[in-house]
C-alpha angles and dihedrals in degrees: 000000000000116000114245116267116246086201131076091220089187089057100045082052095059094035086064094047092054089044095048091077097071104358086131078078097061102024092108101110089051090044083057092050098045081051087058101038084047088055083048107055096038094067079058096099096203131076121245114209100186114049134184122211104202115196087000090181096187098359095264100143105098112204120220112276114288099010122129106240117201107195123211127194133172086210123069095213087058106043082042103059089031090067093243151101118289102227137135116266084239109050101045117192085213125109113234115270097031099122139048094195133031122203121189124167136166090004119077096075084071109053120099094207094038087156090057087052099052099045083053093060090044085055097044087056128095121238104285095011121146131239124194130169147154137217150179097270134212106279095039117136100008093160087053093054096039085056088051091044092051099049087047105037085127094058109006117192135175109286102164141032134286101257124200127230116228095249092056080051102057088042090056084053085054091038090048092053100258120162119216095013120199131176122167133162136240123187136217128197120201133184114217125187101221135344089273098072095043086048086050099049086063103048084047093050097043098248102115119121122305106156111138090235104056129163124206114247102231109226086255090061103042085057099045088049085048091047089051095043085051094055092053085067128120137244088268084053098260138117126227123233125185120214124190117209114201122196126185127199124184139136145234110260129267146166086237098065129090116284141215112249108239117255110267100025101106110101097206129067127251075223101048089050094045088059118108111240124240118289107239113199 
């Protein structure tokens, strides 16, 4: 039996066309995460010559000189802009072994079966190929879900997404057959004037809510959530909001790679290392 999907994929679909028209105006959170994956991949000292953009949004991600990029969009109005195929991140239309580097920025907090995508990246990489990507992490908006807390404190229901911690991330690396994981975590603190321009900035970015069970927000409890989200506010009028940017790095398996030295193969104690060595006068 499938597991039910957490996503509306029908929605998500339509939220990226709407947001496709002036999406350049709230790109701002994927331009932060291209920056990091760039930094990234320029301490790689190799080239990559087949590239897939996964989730490409307008196209942004610029492949090294010379590399074939594929790009890959839920939505139509970005891949095709984009100049690339519309599919689900999982359920790739690629044959295993097609890339020798996967990008993915901005996409994988919305997919329901995140361990199937990224076991299909892993798949459509060749040996030794590398995967980095970068996502929306666990701790992100508080201020916007203690606002919506807050207005719905009566009857409180999921506004917005499941977010992952660093350290599950890492462990779906492990769980999707990467060598060499690495997930770590950068923040990013932002001042908004009021709870309509945060809310803006999602709808132009394509984060607002997608999840297959949704719930209408009556007129009462939008103020009140904008009301709260106004007395959280600072002395210059804004209110903070943290936002945790994951990326995950890890590679296609190969006998190449570092490995693990066997249990049993060190030929010196934990005990014998962890002694003090002799006092000399």
């Amino acid at each position: 039996m499938d597991t039910p999907d957490i996503f509306d994929r029908a929605a998500r679909r339509h939220r990226r066309d709407r947001a496709a028209n002036r999406f350049a105006e709230h790109d701002f959170l994927r331009a932060a995460m291209l920056d990091g994956i760039a930094e990234r991949l320029l301490a790689v000292k190799r080239g990559f010559s087949d590239i897939l953009d996964l989730g490409c949004f307008d196209g942004a991600f610029e492949p090294p000189p010379g590399a074939r990029v594929a790009r890959v969009d839920a939505g139509f109005r970005f891949a095709e802009r984009a100049g690339g195929v519309q599919a689900d991140e999982d359920r790739l239309p690629f044959a295993d072994g097609s890339f020798d580097l996967v990008v993915s920025a901005g996409v994988l907090d919305q997919i329901g079966d995140l361990p199937g995508a990224l076991t299909l990246a892993r798949r459509a990489l060749r040996p030794d190929g590398l995967f980095l990507a970068a996502f929306v992490g666990a701790t992100s908006f508080p201020a916007l879900r203690r606002a919506f807390a807050a207005a719905e404190r009566q009857r409180p229901v999921a506004r917005l997404h499941p977010q992952i911690d660093v350290r599950s991330a890492g462990d779906l690396l492990v769980r999707a057959g990467f060598a060499l994981p690495v997930a770590d975590i950068e923040t990013l603190d932002i001042g908004y004037p009021d709870l309509w321009r945060l809310l803006e900035d999602l709808r132009g970015m394509a984060g607002t809510n997608v999840l297959s069970e949704r719930h209408s927000l009556s007129r009462a409890a939008l103020a009140a959530a904008a009301a709260a989200f106004a007395e959280a506010g600072g002395p210059d009028g804004r209110t903070r909001e943290r936002i945790d940017l994951i990326f995950l790095t890890g590679w296609s398996p190969d006998a190449s790679q570092p490995q693990p030295a066997k249990r049993g193969s060190a030929t010196a104690s934990l005990a014998q290392a962890l002694k003090r060595p002799p006092q000399t006068e």
